[in-house]
C-alpha positions in Angstrom: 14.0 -2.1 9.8 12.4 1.1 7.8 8.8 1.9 9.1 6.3 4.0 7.0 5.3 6.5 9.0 3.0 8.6 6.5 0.5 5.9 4.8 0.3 9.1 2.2 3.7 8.9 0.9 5.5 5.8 1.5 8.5 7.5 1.0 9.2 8.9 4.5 10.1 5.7 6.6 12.2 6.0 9.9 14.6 3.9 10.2 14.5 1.4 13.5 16.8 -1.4 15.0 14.8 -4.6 14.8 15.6 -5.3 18.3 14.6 -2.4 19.4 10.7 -2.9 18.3 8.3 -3.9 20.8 5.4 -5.0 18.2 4.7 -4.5 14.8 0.8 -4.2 13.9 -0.9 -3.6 10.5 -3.7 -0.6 10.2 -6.9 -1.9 10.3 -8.0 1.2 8.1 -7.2 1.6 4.9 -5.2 4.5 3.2 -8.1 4.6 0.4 -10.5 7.4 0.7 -14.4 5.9 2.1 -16.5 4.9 -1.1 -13.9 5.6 -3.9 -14.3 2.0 -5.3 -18.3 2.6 -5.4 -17.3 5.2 -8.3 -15.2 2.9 -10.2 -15.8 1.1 -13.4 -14.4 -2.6 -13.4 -11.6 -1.6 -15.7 -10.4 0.9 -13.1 -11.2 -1.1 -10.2 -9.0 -4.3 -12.1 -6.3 -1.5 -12.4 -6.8 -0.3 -8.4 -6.2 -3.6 -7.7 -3.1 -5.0 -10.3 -1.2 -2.0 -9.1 -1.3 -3.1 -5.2 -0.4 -6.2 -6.0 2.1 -5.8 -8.0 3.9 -2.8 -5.1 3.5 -0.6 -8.5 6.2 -2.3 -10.8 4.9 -2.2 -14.4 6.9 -5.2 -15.2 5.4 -7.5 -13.0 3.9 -10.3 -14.3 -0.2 -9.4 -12.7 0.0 -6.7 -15.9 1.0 -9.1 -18.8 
């Protein structure tokens, strides 16, 4: 199973056997700097949002 272990760059995971895992848990705090949506428009906030839902793929279907 690959783990994140930066929620900065989601491209440094550690590999770990699944077995081997005694929980998974999700962060209750999110990677988003406090009060950046405050200072978006709803363009950029519809944008913010398209892109986590879609994992970043510009092909997926939320962008048509």
């Amino acid at each position: 199973m690959d783990v994140a272990t930066n929620p900065f760059d989601m491209n440094q995971v550690t590999k770990a056997p699944f077995g081997q895992m005694e929980r998974i848990t999700y962060s209750q705090v999110s990677a988003m700097p406090q009060g950046m949506m405050g200072g978006m428009n709803r363009d950029e906030l519809m944008d913010s949002i398209a892109y986590l839902i879609s994992g970043g793929d510009p092909s997926h279907r939320v962008f048509q």
